[in-house]
C-alpha positions in Angstrom: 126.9 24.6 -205.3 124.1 21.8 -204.3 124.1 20.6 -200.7 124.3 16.7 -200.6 122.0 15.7 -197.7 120.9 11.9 -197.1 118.4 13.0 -195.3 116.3 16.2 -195.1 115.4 15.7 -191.4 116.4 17.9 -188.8 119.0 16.9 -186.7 119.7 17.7 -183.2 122.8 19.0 -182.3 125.1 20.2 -178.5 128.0 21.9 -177.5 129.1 20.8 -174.0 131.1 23.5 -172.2 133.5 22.7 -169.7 135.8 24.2 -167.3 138.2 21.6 -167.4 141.0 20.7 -164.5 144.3 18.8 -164.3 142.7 15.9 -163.1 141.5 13.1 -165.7 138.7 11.6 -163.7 137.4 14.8 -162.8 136.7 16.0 -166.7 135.9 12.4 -167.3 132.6 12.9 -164.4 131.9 16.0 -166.1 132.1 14.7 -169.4 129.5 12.3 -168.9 127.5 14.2 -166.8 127.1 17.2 -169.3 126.4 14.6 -172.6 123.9 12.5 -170.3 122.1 15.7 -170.5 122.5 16.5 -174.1 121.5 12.8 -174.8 118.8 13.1 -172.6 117.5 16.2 -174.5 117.2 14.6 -177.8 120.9 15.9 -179.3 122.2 13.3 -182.0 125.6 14.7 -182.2 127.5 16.0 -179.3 130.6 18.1 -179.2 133.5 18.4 -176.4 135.6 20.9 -176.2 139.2 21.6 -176.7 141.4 20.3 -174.0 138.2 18.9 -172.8 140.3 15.7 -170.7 143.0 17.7 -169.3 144.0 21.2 -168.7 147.3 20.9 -166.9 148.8 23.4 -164.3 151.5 23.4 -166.9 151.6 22.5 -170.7 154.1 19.5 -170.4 151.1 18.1 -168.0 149.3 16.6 -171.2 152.4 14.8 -172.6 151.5 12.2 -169.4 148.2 10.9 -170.9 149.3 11.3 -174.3 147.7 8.3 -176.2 148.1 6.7 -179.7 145.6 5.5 -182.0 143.3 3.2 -180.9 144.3 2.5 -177.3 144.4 4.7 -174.0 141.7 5.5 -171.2 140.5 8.7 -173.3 139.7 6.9 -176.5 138.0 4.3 -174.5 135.9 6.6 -172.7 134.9 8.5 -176.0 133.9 5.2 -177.7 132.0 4.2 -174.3 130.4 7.3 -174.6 128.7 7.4 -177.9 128.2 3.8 -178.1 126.4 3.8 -174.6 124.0 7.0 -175.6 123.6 6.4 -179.3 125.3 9.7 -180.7 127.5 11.0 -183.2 130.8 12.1 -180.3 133.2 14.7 -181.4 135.5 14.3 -178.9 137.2 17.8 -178.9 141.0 17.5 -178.5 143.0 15.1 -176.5 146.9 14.9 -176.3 148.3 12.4 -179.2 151.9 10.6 -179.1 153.7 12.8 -181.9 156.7 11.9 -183.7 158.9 14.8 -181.6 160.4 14.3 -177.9 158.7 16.4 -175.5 155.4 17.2 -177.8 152.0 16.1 -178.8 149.6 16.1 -181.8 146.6 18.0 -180.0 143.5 16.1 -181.9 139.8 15.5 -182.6 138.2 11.9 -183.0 134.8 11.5 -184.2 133.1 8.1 -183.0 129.8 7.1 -184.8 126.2 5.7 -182.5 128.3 2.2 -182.6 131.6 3.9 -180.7 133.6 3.2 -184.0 135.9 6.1 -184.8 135.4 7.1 -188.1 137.2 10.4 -188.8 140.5 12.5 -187.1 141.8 15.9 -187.7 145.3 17.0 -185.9 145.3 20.7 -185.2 147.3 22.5 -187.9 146.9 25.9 -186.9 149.1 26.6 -183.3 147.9 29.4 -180.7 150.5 32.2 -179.4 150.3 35.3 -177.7 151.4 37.7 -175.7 150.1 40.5 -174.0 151.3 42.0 -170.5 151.3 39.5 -167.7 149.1 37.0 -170.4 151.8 34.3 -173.1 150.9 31.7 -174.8 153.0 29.6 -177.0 151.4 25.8 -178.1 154.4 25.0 -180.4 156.3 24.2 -177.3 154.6 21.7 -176.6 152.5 20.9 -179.7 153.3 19.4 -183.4 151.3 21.3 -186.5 148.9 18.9 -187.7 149.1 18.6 -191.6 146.0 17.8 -193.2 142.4 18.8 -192.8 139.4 16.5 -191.6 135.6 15.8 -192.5 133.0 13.0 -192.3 130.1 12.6 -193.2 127.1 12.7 -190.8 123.4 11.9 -191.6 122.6 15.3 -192.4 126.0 16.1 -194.4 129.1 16.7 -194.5 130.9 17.4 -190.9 134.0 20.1 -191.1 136.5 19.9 -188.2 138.5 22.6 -187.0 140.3 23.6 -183.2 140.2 27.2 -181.9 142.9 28.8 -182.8 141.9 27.8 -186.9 138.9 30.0 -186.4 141.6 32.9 -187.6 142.1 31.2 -190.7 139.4 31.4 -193.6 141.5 29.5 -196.0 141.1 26.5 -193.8 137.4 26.2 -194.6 137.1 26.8 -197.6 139.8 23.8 -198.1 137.2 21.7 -196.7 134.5 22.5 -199.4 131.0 22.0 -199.0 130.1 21.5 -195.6 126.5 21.0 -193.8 128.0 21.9 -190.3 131.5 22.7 -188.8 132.6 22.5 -185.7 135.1 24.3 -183.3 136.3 22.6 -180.0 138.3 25.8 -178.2 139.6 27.3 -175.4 139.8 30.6 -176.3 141.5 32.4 -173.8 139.1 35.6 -172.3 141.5 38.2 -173.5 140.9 36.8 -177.1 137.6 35.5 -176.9 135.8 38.7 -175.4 137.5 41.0 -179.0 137.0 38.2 -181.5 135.5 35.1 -180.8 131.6 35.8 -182.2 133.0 37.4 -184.8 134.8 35.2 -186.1 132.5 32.0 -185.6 129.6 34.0 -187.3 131.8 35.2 -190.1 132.9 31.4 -191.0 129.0 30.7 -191.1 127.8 33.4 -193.1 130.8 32.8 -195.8 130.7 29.2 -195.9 126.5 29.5 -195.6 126.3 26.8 -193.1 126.1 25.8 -189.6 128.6 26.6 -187.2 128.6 24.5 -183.4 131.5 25.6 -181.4 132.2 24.0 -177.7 134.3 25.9 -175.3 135.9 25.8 -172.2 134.3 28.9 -169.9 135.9 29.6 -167.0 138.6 30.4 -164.0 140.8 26.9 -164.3 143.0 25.8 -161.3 146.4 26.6 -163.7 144.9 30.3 -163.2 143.9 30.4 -166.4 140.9 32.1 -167.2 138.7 30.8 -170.7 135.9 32.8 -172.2 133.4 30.4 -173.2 130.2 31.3 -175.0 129.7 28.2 -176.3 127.0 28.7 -179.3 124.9 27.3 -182.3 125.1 29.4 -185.3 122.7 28.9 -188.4 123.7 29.8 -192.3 122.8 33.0 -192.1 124.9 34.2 -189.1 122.1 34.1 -186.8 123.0 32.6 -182.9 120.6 30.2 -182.1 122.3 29.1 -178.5 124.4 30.3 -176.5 126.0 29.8 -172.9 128.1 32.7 -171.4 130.4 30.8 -168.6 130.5 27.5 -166.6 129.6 24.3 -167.0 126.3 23.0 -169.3 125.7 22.8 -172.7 124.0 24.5 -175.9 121.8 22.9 -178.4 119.7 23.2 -181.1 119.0 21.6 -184.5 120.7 21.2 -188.0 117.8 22.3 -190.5 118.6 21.0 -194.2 115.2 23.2 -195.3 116.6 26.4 -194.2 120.3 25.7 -195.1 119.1 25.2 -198.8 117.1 28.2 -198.4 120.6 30.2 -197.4 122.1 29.2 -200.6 119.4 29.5 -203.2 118.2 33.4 -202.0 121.8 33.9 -201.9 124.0 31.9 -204.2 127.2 33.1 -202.7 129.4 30.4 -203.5 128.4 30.0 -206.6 130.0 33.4 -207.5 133.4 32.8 -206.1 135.7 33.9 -208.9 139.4 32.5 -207.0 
């Protein structure tokens, strides 16, 4: 399998982790504040994560600032965003009018350097679990997205997945050849201590390619704590970043050199037989 790449440049690359609240301006401040500093440190693509505008005291909170396509202060603010610093935004997830009373699409916009979106991907896979005092249950409040999403960046294609998808290797390799994927998440600490490096360096070592997850990583106001470790994986499982807890960011660079080196010392998916 050959690697298309426009360019063979490196390309610098952030995670921003937050620890999100229930209050819009608040994650909007921090927002900007965190990809300021990515910006300002050379990153040409920036990722948010999951739940990145709003984390509600309780899940019917997002269906207030549920937006549709194209209009709606969080949109704005993402187009602002990457328009105003030049970047490729992945704008983690934000709560999407859905065709069902009393739920949302929970979903990722990608806006290009000009602030145009150019790509969407609706969450397909759906978080639950329960464990002692600890449930979880997103289809209450949350529609199964349908299709999968890509786009392609200067240095390749761009696979999009959300947290809870990180559990699902079929996912992936649905998306084919990809330069980079990213996962927005909010892995809860229970979860995220027992699987979450795992499972982001497995999906980079069997798809042999970079892997940039953004997390929320903390104690929220709804109680709920997050586990963060927000990181930059290369093709050959290796973590190149990584930020335990709080607020900040991770970055590093997407190298086309080394990610063709992956594949040609080890043509793995060149000898998939299913």
């Amino acid at each position: 399998m050959s690697l298309q790449i426009p360019s063979s440049a490196s390309f610098n690359v952030a995670a921003i982790q937050m620890v999100s609240t229930p209050v819009l301006e608040e994650n909007f401040n921090a927002a900007r504040r965190l990809v300021a500093e990515a910006a300002g440190q050379g990153a040409q693509l920036v990722l948010l994560p999951e739940y990145w505008p709003i984390m509600g005291m309780v899940d019917t909170d997002k269906l207030t600032c549920a937006e549709i396509l194209g209009e709606g202060p969080i949109q704005t603010f993402m187009a602002q965003l990457a328009k105003e610093y030049g970047i490729w935004l992945i704008g983690g997830t934000l709560p999407m009018i859905a065709g069902e009373v009393g739920k949302v699409l929970n979903t990722t916009l990608v806006y290009d350097p000009a602030g145009h979106q150019v790509s969407r991907y609706d969450k397909i896979h759906l978080f639950s679990f329960s464990k002692g005092e600890e449930s979880y249950d997103e289809a209450r409040t949350i529609v199964y997205g349908k299709e999968t999403g890509s786009f392609q960046a200067p240095f390749g294609k761009v696979g999009l997945s959300v947290c809870y998808d990180l559990r699902f290797p079929e996912l992936y390799r649905a998306l084919g050849d990809c330069a980079l994927i990213v996962v927005p998440a909010a892995f809860t600490y229970t979860t995220g201590k027992a699987h979450w490096e795992i499972l982001l360096r497995a999906r980079a070592v069997e798809n042999q390619c970079y892997v940039l997850a953004a997390a929320q990583g903390g104690k929220h106001p709804n109680g709920r704590r997050t586990w963060g470790h927000s990181m930059l994986i290369d093709p050959w499982g290796e973590i190149k970043s990584v930020l335990a807890e709080g607020e900040g960011l991770v970055s590093g660079s997407i190298d086309p050199h080394f990610l063709r080196g992956v594949r040609d010392s080890l043509p793995a998916l060149l000898h998939r037989k299913l």
